[in-house]
C-alpha positions in Angstrom: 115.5 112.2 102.8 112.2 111.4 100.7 110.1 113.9 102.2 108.8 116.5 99.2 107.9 119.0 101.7 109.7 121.6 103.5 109.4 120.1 107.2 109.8 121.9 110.5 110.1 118.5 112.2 110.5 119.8 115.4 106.9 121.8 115.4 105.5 118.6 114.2 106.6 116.7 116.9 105.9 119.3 119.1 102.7 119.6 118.2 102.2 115.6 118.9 104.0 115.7 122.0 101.8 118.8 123.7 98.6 116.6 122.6 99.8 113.4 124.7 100.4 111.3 121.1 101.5 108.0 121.1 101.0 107.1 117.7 100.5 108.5 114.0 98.2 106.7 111.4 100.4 107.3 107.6 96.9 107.3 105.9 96.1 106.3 102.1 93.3 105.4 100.2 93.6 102.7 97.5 92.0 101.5 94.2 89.3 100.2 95.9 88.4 103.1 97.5 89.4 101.7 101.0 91.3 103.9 103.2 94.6 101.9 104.8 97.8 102.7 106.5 100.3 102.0 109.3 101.7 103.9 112.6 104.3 104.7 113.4 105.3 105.5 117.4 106.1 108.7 118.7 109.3 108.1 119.3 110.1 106.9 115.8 107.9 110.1 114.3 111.5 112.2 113.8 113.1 109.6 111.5 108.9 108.7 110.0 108.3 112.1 108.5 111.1 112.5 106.3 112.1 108.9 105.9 108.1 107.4 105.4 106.7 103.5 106.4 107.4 101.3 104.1 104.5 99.7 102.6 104.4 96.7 99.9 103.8 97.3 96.2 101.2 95.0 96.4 98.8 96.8 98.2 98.2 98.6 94.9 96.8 95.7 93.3 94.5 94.6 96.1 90.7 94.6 96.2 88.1 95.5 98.5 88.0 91.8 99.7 91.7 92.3 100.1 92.2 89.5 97.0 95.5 89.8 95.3 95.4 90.4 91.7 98.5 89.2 90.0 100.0 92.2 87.9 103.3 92.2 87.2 105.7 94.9 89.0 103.2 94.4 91.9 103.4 91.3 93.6 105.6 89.6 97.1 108.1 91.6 96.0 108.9 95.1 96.1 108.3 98.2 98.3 107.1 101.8 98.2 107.1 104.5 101.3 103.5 106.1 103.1 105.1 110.3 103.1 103.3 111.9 105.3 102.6 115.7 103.9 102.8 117.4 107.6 100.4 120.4 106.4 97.5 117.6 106.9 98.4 116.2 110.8 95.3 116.3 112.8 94.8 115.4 116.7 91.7 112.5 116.5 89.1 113.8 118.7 87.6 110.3 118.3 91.0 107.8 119.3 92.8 108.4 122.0 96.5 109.4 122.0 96.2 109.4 118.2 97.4 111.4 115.4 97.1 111.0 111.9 98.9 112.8 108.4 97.4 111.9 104.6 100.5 110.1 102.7 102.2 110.5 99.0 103.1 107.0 98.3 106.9 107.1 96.7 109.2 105.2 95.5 112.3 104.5 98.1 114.6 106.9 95.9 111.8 110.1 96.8 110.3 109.9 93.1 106.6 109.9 93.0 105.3 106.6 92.9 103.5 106.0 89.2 100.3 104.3 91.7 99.4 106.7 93.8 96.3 108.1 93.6 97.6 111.6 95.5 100.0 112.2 93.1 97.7 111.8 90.1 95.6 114.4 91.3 98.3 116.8 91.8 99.4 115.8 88.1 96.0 117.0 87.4 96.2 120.2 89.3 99.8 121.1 88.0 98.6 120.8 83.8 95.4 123.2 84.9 97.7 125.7 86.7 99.9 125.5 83.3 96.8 126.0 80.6 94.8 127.3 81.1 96.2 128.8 84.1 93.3 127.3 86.5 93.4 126.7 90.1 90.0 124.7 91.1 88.1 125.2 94.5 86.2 122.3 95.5 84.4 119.9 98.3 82.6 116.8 98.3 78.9 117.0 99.4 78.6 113.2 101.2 75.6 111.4 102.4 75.8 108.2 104.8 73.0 106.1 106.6 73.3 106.0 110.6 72.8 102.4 111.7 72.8 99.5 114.4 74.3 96.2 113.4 72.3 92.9 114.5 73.3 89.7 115.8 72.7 88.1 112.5 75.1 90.6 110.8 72.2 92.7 109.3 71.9 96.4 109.8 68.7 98.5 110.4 68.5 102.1 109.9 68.5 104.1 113.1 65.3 105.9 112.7 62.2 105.8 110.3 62.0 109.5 109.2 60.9 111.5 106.6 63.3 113.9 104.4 64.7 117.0 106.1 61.6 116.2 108.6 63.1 117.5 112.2 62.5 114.6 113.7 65.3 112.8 111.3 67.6 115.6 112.9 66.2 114.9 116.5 67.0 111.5 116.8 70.5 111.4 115.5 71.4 114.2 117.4 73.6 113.7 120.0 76.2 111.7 117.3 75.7 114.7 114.8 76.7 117.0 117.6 79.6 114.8 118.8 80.9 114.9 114.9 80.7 118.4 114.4 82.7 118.6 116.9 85.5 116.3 115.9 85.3 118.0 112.7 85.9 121.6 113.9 88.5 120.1 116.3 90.1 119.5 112.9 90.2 122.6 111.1 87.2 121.6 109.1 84.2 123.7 109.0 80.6 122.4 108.9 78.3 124.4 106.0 74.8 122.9 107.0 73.3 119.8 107.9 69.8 117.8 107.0 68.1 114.6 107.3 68.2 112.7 103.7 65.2 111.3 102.4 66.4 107.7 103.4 65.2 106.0 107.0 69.0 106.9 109.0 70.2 109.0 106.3 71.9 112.2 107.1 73.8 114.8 104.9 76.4 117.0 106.6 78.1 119.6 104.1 81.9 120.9 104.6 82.8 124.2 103.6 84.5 123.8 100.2 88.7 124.2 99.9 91.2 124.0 97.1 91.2 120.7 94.6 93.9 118.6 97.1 92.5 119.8 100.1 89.2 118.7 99.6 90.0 115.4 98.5 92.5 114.9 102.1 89.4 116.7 103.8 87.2 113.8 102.3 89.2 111.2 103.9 89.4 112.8 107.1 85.3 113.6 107.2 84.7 109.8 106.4 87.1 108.7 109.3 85.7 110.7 111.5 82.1 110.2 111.1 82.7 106.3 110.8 84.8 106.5 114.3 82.5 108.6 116.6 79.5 106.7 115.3 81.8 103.4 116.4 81.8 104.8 119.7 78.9 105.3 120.0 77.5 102.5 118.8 76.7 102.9 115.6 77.6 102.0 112.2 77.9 105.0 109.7 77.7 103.7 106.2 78.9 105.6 103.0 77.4 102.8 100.7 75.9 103.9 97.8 72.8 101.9 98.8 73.4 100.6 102.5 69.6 99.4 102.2 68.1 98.2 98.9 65.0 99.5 99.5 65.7 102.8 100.4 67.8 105.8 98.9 71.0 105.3 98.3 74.3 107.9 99.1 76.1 109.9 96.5 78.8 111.7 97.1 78.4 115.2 94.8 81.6 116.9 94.0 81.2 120.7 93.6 83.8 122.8 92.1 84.9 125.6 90.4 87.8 127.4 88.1 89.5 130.5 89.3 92.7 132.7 88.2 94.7 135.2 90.0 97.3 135.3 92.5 95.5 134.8 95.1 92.9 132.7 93.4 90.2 135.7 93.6 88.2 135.4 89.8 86.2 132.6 89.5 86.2 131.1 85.6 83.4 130.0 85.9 81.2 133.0 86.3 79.5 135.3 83.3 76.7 137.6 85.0 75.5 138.0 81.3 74.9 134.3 81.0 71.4 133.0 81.8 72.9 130.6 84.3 75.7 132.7 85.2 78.0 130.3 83.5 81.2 131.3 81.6 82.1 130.1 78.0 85.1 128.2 79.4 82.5 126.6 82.6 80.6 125.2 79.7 83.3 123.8 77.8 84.3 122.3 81.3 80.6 120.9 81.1 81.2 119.5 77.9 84.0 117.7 78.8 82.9 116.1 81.6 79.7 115.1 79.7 81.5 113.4 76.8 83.8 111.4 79.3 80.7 110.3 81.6 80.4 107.2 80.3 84.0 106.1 81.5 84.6 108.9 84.3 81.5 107.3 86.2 84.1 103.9 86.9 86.1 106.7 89.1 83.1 108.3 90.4 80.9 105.5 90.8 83.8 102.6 91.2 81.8 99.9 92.8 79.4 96.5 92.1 76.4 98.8 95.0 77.3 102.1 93.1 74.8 100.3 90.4 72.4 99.8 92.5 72.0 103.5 93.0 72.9 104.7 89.6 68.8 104.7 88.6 67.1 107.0 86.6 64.1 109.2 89.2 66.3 108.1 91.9 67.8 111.6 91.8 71.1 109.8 91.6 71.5 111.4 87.6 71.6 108.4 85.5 71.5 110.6 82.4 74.1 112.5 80.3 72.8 115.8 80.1 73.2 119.0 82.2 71.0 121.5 83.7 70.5 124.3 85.9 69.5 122.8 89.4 68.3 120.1 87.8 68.7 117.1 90.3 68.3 114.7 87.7 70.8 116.5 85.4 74.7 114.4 85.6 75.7 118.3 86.2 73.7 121.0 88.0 74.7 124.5 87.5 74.5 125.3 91.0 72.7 128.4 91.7 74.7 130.8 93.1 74.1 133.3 96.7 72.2 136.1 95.9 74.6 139.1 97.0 77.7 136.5 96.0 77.1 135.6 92.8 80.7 135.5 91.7 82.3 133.7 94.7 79.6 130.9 95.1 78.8 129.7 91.0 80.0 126.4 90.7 79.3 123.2 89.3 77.9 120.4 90.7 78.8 116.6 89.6 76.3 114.3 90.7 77.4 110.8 89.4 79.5 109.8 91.9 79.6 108.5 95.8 81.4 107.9 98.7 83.2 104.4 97.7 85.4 106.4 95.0 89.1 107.4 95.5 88.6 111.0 96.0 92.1 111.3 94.0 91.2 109.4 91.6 87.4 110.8 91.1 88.9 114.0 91.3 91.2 114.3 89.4 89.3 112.5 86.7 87.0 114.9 86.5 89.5 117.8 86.2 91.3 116.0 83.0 87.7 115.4 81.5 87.0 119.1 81.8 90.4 120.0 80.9 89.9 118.0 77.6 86.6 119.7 77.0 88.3 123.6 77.6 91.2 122.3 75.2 88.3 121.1 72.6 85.8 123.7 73.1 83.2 121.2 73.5 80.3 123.2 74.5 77.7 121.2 75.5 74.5 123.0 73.7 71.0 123.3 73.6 70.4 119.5 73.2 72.2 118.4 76.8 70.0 120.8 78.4 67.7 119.3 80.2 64.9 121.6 82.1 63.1 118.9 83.4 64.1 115.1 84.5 65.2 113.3 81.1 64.0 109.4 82.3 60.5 111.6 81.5 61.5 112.4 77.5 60.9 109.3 74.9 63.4 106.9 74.2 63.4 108.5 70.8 63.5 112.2 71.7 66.6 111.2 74.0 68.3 109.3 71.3 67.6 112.5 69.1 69.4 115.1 71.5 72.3 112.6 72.4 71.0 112.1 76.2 72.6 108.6 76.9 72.0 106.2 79.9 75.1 106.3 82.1 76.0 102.5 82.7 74.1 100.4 84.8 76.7 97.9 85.9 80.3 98.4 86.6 81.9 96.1 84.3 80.5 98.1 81.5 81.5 101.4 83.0 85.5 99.4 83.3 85.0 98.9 79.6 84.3 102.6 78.3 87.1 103.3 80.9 89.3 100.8 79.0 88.4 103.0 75.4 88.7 106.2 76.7 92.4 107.3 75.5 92.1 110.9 77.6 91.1 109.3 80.7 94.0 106.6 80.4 96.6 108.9 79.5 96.3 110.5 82.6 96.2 108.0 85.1 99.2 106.9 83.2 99.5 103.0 82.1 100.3 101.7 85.4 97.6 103.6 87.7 95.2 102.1 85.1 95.9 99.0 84.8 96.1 98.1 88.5 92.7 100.3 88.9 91.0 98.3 86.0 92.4 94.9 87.1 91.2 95.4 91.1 87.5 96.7 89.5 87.0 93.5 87.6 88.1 91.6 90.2 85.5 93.0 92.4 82.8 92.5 89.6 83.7 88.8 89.2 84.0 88.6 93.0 80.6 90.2 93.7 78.7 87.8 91.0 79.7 84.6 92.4 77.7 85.9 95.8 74.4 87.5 97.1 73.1 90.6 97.3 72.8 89.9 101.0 76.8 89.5 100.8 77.5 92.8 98.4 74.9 95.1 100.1 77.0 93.9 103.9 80.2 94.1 102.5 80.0 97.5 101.3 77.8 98.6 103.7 80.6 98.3 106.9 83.7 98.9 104.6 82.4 102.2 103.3 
């Protein structure tokens, strides 16, 4: 038995079999951010939940244009097994006769496979529960474009609006209304909703859930809003910039530290603080702002991520912090008047939709970690009030504001330096992830935008 969850096998399968299942997607999402898997009948589902698919070991090493990179230990030969964890089976609203559980990916003695992305978060997760006894709520804020595809292979933005303009929510409507409802059909609750300030761009908000939840719950939103947009015709792109000339789509992570049995003080909170930050949220801060540099290559993993990464494109190409500041790498989030202490959190804006979620994740986690462990308050200097591409070159320089990279192969190469980010992907996690990245930057080069911007822009 492989399985590292208690299963009740026969509630799963009754579950499947009241909802007229025929088949089960074993989801996974790899190093390049694409999210693959395998069925399994229902019939076969008994033996499948304990036992897992089999999948090969080479799948960790492939690229977004599924391109093979030769790494040894992860070639033709070799296999691992998709575990489902039962806790995430959901009916799809949007294919019929169709179930689907988020995987572990082991190895076929039950160990945890050194590759997989879920397993590193959870490493992440079990050293913040240890010291300093954190549990971290969080959710991923994602915007994607709505689109129609064209017989020449180019797409065009559904509508023409203006920013959280009501006619940007009128015409979209009956698709946002259709995925709401797929989404609640899944246990996963809608916050709010707006227009984006793109032509087709929408952003629709999930309520925010503990650190491995919220990265399954971002791999069920983006299958789901993909899917009913399919079926209705449209593409739904989570490209970080679907159309050169227009905004592109980040993916903000929010989160926040909490203690107690039942998770109920937030960490993160300090009514005396101007912000209402603690001591240890600003450590957290300084953490993540010393890692930036290399965390964005988690957070912002691919070639179109660069395209967005600007400065003024409020997409935070600077390393400083702020409160609500959406220029600012972090925003201290305001919190709820009346719910101060619940709703504080932190807001990471460098990153988007074409990152692991496991991997972004729980790279951000061990930057903060480090930063808590250092005491690396971020100070006066990494403020920034207003938008930092405004300050002098020189006045930057002077308060140690640097430019986040504008490219990916550079952001692969502070990755590559950066012994605290290594260390916890672990040797092998990092060198597949770094070896699939360049291959995507060399891949990319040798081709158009036209190619990149349309390649990312129906994979994503």
């Amino acid at each position: 038995m492989l399985s590292p969850y208690a299963i009740d096998s026969s509630a799963v399968i009754a579950r499947v079999q009241e909802a007229g299942v025929r088949q089960v997607r074993f989801l996974y999402c790899d190093n390049g951010g694409i999210i693959r898997g395998k069925a399994c009948g229902r019939q076969a589902l008994a033996v499948r939940l304990s036992g897992g698919i089999g999948l090969p070991v080479a799948m960790q090493a492939m690229n977004s244009l599924d391109q093979l990179q030769v790494l040894e230990g992860l070639g033709l030969v070799g296999e691992v097994r998709l575990v489902p964890d039962p806790r995430t089976l959901r009916i799809l609203p949007y294919a019929p006769h169709t179930a689907a559980m988020l995987c572990d990916i082991l190895e076929l003695d039950g160990r945890p496979w050194e590759l997989c992305p879920r397993t590193f978060l959870r490493r992440q997760l079990e050293k913040a529960y240890q010291a300093p006894g954190l549990t971290f709520i969080a959710a991923f804020e994602p915007e994607w474009s709505l689109a129609r595809r064209g017989p020449d292979g180019s797409y065009s933005a559904i509508d023409d609006s203006l920013g959280f303009s009501s006619v940007g929510m009128t015409t979209p409507a009956t698709v946002i209304d259709e995925i709401i409802a797929a989404l609640e059909a899944q246990n996963i609750k809608v916050e709010q909703y707006h227009s984006e300030m793109g032509h087709g761009q929408q952003e629709l908000s999930i309520l925010a859930a503990t650190a491995l939840e919220a990265a399954d719950n971002q791999l069920i939103y983006r299958e789901t809003v993909r899917s009913v947009a399919w079926n209705q015709g449209l593409i739904a792109s989570f490209a970080p910039k679907p159309f050169s000339e227009q905004p592109g789509n980040g993916c903000h992570v929010h989160l926040s530290g909490w203690v107690g049995d039942r998770g109920d003080i937030n960490l993160f909170y300090d009514p005396q603080d101007r912000y209402n930050l603690s001591e240890m949220g600003y450590y957290f801060i300084g953490g993540i702002l010393a890692h930036l540099p290399a965390l964005v290559a988690l957070t912002c993993p691919t070639v179109n991520s660069y395209r967005r990464l600007k400065p003024q494109s409020w997409a935070a190409a600077y390393s400083c912090y702020g409160p609500d500041n959406r220029e600012a790498a972090v925003r201290i989030a305001s919190p709820l008047h009346g719910k101060e202490s619940v709703s504080l959190n932190l807001e990471i804006k460098a990153s988007d939709n074409t990152s692991n979620p496991y991997l972004a994740l729980g790279g951000i986690i061990a930057a903060g970690l480090d930063g808590i462990q250092k005491k690396m308050h971020p100070g006066e200097n990494l403020l920034a009030l207003v938008d930092p591409a405004i300050l002098s070159e020189a006045e930057r320089e002077a308060r140690g504001i640097v430019r986040l990279p504008d490219n990916l192969a550079t952001a692969l190469d502070n990755l590559e330096k950066d012994k605290v980010l290594l260390e916890a992907l672990g040797p092998r996690l990092a060198q597949a992830y770094l070896a699939v990245k360049r291959s995507e930057v060399a891949a990319f080069a040798a081709e158009s935008q036209f190619f990149e911007i349309n390649q990312h822009f129906y994979k994503y």
